[in-house]
N, C-alpha and C positions, 0 to 999 in steps of 0.2 A: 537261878530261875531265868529261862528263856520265854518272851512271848512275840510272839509274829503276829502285825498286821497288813492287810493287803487292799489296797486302794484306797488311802489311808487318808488321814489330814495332820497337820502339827496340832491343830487343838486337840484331837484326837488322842496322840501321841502322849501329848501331856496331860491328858484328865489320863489315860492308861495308865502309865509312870506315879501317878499322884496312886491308884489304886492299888498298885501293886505294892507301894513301899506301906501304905496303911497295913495292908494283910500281909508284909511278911518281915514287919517294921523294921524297916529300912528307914532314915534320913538322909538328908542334904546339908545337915552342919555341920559334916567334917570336912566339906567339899571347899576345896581351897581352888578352886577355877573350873573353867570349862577350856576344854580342848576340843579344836576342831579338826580333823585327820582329812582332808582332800584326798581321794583316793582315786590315782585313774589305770590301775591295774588289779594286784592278788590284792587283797584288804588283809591277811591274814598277817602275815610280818608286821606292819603297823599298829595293828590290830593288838597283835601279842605283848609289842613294846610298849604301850599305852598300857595293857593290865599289871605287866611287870613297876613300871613309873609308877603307877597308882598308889602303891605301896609306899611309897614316899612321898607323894603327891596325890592325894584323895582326889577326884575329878569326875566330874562328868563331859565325858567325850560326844562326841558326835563325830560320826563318822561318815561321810559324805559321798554315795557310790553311787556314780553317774552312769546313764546311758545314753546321751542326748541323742543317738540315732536312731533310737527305738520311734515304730510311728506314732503309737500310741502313748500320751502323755499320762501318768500318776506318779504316786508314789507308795512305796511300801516299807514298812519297818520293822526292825529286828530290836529289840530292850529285852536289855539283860541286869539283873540286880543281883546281887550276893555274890556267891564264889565264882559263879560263870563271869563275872565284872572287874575281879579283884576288891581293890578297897574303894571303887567307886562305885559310877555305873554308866553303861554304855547306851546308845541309842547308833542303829544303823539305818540311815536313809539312803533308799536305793530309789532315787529319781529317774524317770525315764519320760523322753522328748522335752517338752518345751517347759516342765520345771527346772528345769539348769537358770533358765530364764533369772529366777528369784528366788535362789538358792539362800537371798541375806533374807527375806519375806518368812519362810520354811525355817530356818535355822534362829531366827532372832526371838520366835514362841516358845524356844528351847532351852534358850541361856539363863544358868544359876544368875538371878539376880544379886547387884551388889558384887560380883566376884570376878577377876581378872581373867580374860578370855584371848587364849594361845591358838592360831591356825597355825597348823604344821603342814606343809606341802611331801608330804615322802618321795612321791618320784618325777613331778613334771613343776618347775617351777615359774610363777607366774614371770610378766615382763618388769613388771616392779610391785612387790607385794603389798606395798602399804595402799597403791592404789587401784588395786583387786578391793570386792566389795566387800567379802569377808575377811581380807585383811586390813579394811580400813576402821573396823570396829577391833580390831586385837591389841590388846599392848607388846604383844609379841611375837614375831611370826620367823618361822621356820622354814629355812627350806632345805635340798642335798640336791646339790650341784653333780655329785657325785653318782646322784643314780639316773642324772639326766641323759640325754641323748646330747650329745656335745659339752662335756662337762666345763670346760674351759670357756665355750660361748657362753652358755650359761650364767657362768660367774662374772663375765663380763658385761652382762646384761643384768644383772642383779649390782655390779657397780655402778651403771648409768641411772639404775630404781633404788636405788640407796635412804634408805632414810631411819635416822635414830630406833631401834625397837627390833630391827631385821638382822637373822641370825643364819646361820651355818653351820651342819651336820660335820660338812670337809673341816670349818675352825675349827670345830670340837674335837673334831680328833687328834687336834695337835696338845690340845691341855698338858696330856702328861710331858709328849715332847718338849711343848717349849719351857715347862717347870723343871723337866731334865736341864735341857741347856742353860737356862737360864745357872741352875747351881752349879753348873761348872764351870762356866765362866766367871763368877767366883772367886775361884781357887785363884789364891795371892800367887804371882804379884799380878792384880787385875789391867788388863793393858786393851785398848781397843785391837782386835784382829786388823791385819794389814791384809787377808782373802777369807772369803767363806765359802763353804760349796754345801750343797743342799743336792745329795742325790736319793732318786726315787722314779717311781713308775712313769713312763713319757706321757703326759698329756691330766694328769694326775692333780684336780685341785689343791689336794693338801698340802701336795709340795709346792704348787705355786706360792699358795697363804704362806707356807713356811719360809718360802727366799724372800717373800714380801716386807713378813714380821721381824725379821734378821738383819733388813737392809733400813726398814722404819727405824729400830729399836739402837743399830749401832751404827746407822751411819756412813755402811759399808757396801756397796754394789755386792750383791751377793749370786754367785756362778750356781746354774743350775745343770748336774750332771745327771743326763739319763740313764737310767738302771732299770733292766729288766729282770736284772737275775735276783732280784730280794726272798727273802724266804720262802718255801712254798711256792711260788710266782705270785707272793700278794701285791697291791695295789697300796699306793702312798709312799711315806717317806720312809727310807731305808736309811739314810744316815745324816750325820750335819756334821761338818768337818770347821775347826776356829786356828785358824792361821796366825798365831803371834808371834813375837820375837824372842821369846823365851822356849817356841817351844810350839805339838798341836794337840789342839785338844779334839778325839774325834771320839765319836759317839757310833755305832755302828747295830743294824737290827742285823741278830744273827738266828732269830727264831720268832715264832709268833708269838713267844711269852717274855724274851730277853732281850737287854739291849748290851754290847760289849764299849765299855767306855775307858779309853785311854788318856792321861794327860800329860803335858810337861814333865821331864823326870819319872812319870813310871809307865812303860809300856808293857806291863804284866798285862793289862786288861781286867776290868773290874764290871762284873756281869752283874747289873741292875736289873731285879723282875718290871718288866714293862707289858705286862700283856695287852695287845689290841683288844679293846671293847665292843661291846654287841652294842644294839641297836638301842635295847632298851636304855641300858648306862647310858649313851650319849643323850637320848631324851633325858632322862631322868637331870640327868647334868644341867638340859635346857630349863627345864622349866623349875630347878634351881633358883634361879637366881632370872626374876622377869625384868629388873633395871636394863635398861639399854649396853649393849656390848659398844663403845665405841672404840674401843682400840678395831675392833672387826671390823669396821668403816675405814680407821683409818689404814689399816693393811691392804686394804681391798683398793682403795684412792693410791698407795701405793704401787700392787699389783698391775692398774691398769688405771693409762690417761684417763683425763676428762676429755670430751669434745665440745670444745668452749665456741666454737663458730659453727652454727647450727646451718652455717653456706657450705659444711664438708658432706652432708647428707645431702647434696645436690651434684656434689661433683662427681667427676670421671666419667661421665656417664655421658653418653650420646648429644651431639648439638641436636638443638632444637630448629626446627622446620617449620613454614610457615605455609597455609592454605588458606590464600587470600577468594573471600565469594564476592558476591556484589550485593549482599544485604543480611538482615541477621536470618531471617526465613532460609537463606543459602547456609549461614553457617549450621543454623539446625540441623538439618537434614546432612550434608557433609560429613560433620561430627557423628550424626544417629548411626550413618552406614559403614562409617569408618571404623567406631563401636562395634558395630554385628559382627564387621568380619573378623576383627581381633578376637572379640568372644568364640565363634565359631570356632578359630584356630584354636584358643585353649582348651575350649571340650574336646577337640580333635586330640588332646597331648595330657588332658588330665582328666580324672573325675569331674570335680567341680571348678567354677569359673566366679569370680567378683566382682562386680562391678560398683563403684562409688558414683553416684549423683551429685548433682550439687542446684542450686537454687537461683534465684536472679532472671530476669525476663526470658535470656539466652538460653540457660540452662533448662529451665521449664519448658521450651520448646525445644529443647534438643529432648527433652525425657519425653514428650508429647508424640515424637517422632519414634520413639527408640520400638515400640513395638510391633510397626511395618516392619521397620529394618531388622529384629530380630526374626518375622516371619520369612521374610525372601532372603535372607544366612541362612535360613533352616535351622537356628540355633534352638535346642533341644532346654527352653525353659527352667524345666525340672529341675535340673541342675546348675542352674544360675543363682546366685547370692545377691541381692541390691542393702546396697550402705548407704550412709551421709557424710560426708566430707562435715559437714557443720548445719546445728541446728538453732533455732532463736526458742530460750527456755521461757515458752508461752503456755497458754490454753490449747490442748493437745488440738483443738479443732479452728485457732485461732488463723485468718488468712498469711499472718505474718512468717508462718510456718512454711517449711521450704515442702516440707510432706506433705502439707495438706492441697500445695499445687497442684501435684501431680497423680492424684489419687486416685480419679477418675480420667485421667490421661493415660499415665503408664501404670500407676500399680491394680487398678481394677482389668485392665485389657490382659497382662500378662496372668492374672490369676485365674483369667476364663482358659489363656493357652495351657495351664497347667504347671505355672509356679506353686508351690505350696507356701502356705500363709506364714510359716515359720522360715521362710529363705526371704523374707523383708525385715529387717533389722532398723525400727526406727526410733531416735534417740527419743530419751525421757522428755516428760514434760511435767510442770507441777502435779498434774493431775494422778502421776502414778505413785506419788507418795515419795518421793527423795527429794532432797535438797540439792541445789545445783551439782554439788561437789560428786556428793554420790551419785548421781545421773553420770557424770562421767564415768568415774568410776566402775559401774555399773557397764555401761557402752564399753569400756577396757575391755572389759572381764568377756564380754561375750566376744569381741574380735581376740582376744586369748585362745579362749575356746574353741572358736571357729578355724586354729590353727596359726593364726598371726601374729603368735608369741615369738618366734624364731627371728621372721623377718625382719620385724619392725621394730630389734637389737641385734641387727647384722647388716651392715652393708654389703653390696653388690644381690642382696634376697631379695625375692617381690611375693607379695601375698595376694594384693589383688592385680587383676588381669586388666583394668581399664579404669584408671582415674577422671573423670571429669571436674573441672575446677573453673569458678568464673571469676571476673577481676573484677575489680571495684577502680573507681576513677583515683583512687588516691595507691591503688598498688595492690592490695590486701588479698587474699585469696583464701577460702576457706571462712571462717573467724580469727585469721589472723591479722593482726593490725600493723602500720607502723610503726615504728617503737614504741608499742603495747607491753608491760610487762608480762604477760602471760604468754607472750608469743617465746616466752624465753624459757616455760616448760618443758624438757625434752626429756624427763625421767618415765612420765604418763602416758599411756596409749591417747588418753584423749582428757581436753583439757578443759574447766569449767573456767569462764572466760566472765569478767564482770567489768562491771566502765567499760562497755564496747564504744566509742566516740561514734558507730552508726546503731541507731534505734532497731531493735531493742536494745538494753545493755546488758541483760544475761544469757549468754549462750554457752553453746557446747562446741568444741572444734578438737579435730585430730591434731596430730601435733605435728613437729618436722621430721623425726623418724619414720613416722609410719603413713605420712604423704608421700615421702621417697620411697617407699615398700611399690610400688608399681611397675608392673611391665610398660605400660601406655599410658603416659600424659594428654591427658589434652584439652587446652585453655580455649575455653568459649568467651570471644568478646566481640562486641557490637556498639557502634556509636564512636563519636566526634570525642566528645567528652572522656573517652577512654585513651585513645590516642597517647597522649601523653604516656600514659604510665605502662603502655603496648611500649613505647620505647626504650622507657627506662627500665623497663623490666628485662628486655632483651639483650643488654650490657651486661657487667658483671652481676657476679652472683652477692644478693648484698640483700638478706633475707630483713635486717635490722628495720633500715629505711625501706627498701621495697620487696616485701615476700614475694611478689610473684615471679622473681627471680630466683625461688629460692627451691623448686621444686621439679625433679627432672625424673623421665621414666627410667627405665632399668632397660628396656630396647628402644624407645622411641618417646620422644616429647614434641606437639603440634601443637600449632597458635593455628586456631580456627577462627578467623578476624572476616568481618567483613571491611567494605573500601575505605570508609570512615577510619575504623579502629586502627586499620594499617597506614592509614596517613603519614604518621612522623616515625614510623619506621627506618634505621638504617637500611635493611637492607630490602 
């Protein structure tokens, strides 16, 4: 039984759901979780694999299908029960505009009470899922690296967001493989391999996790040999090869259902059914077993370093410049126009354009400024993005708020030039209902969305087009502190920040990956009392003791000082 509704609500949803299972008596006692399906392409493969899983895993899904470009915001939904559902039942939400917003609002009036709740990511994976909003409520979360757009970044950014609960379509596909090799190494007399080689398709997750788990497991630096010629031209690992002194033991995929395996003393070759598995089997496998994967973690820590000095997301990148005015009024204005024309130039070379604010006397009058100087750029509004670099988690209307400075400065002026209200991105505050944690969280998920998944786990990438950043007399920049421990988050797009040593002590701040995500740096400072830390900031880069050394553009980084703040400057 299929029923559609259109412009819809979640309470709605769920008195419907409760209706339909009365008349066509259906329950929810077999339902052994909820699963949530993220969808931001076809729904229908997902979709399919969810009702197949069912079957071994009774659930209620949710299936999440976004439009955020649409101009008009609702939602509408598709609930399915009995045989259209398999052994559960389905619920599709097709949000469109600015419900992306509260996507955890929408989906948390839906969740089987009492019962273990799975987000599966199918094809775009967030920057760290546990700190995505609806994977901070999952005890399980899912992603495929493999259906990403850079699969290998991907994975690499899913090692930097790592945390206990977080799984992979690419591991699972090794199951059978590594329970293969595993039994043939084995075979007496058992000796640690002296080479291993793991060949398969170039660029290819699975074979990475596979030379990873091979190199964790024995010990051994394990060669990775490209192969394009694998069956069929399929994708993944075509063989594993175990180099010992008695002899090799190789394993070879010679068909999409077989695998030919050789050992020590017999090279007949002994053909083991191994068929590659569908979509569904690999769910179904996931949500098997919802305990934490850590061997997956620790493959992945092998697969790829840690960035343990959070001063390497600052380097290589352009020295920094300085534009000395003669007061802070000068630096405003300086910074506002220097602003426009970089923006300008971005709308010249893309769709949209970003820009990050920030707060502090300087800053407020550099945003005060910003919408003269975006009128004589000619910069084209509409398509501009305004962020916060960091916010103080107050009373949404409280003056301590870096947002609420500028409200009637820059964000009411630019909404009359024809910003729309949904291209202002401003961080939570108690008043919307989350707890610090998720307010960040929350803030992640939408610079996610907004495209700055990529960047901001890649170096040399920029997402936004112009950072603004103010110092603080002790170094700080953003909410980051000096040897604050939260300043030592680099998994999360953005970080909830608590014992801030300056008042307030709950904030939200971006983190160091995704302050280095910028085309354009540029440090607003003003005053005597700043001085100092204008100096030390401008020496090495040494993010620990002083962040504002720690954050550089991707084309340019300016220290917009006026004479005071340039005082104890070297140069």
């Amino acid at each position: 039984m299929i029923t559609t509704l259109t412009d819809t609500t979640a309470s709605s949803i769920d008195k419907k759901m409760i209706e339909m299972r009365e008349t066509f008596g259906a329950n929810t006692i077999g339902r052994v979780l909820t699963l949530i399906i993220i969808a931001t392409g076809d729904i229908e493969e997902p979709l399919q694999a969810a009702i197949s899983a069912s079957h071994e895993h009774p659930a209620r899904v949710l299936v999440v299908d976004a439009d955020p470009e649409a101009e008009a915001s609702g939602l509408d939904a598709e609930i399915r029960v009995g045989r259209d559902a398999g052994a559960g039942e389905i619920v599709i939400l097709r949000t469109r505009g600015d419900l992306m917003a509260s996507l955890d609002t929408l989906v948390m009036a839906l969740l089987l009470p009492d019962a273990p709740i799975v987000t599966w990511w199918p094809e775009s994976a967030p920057s760290s899922p546990v700190h995505d909003v609806l994977g901070s409520m999952s005890q399980r979360r899912i992603t495929d690296s493999a259906a990403c757009a850079g699969p290998l970044e991907t994975l690499k950014r899913l090692r930097r967001g790592y945390t206990s609960g977080d799984s992979d379509l690419a591991w699972a596909r090794l199951t059978r493989w590594r329970g293969l090799v595993a039994s043939a190494f084995e075979v007496p007399p058992v000796t640690v391999p002296q080479q291993v080689e793991v060949s398969g398709a170039p660029g290819n997750p699975s074979v990475v996790l596979m030379a990873a788990w091979l190199s964790h497991s024995l010990g051994v630096d394990t060669e990775i040999v490209e192969d394009s010629s694998g069956p069929t031209g399929t994708a993944g690992v075509h063989g594993v090869r175990l180099i010992r002194e008695d002899g090799v033991i190789d394993l070879t995929r010679v068909s999409d259902d077989s695998i030919v395996m050789t050992l020590p003393g017999d090279d007949s070759g002994q053909h083991v059914t191994m068929p590659r598995r569908s979509l569904d089997e690999l769910l179904a496998e996931e949500l098997r077993r919802l305990d934490p994967d850590e061997v997956y973690g620790e493959v992945l820590a092998t697969a790829f370093s840690a960035i343990d000095d959070s001063g390497t997301y600052a380097s290589g990148k352009p020295d920094a410049t300085d534009t000395v005015l003669a007061d802070g009024a000068g630096v405003a204005t300086a910074a506002a126009e220097a602003a426009a024309a970089q923006l300008a130039t971005a709308l010249d070379e893309r769709n949209l354009a970003h820009l990050v604010v920030t707060g502090g006397t300087v800053g407020t009058a550099t945003a005060r400024a910003l919408p003269a100087a975006l009128a004589a750029a000619d910069v084209d509004v509409s398509r501009l993005h305004i962020w916060w670099g960091d916010e103080r988690y107050v009373d949404p209307d409280s003056s301590d708020r870096n947002e609420v400075a500028v409200r009637s400065g820059l964000l009411e002026p630019l909404q009359q030039a024809g910003m729309p209200a949904r291209n202002i991105h401003v961080m939570p505050s108690p008043a919307d209902g989350m707890s610090l944690e998720e307010g960040a969280a929350w803030y992640g998920q939408q610079l996610d969305q907004s495209g700055g998944d990529e960047p901001f786990r890649t170096r040399g990438r920029a997402f936004f087009d112009v950072l603004m950043l103010g110092v603080g007399p002790d170094g700080h920049i953003a909410s980051l502190f000096p040897e604050h421990p939260d300043q030592r988050q680099v998994g999360a797009t953005a970080v909830a920040v608590t014992g801030s040593p300056k008042p307030p002590p709950e904030r939200i701040s971006l983190t160091w990956p995704v302050l280095n995500s910028a085309r354009h740096v540029a440090l607003l400072v003003a005053g005597e009392e700043k001085a100092a830390a204008v100096a030390a900031a401008q020496g090495r880069i040494e993010p620990w003791t002083v962040p504002a050394s720690a954050v550089r553009g991707l084309h340019s980084t300016t220290w917009f000082l006026d004479r005071a703040a340039a005082s104890q400057r070297a140069r």
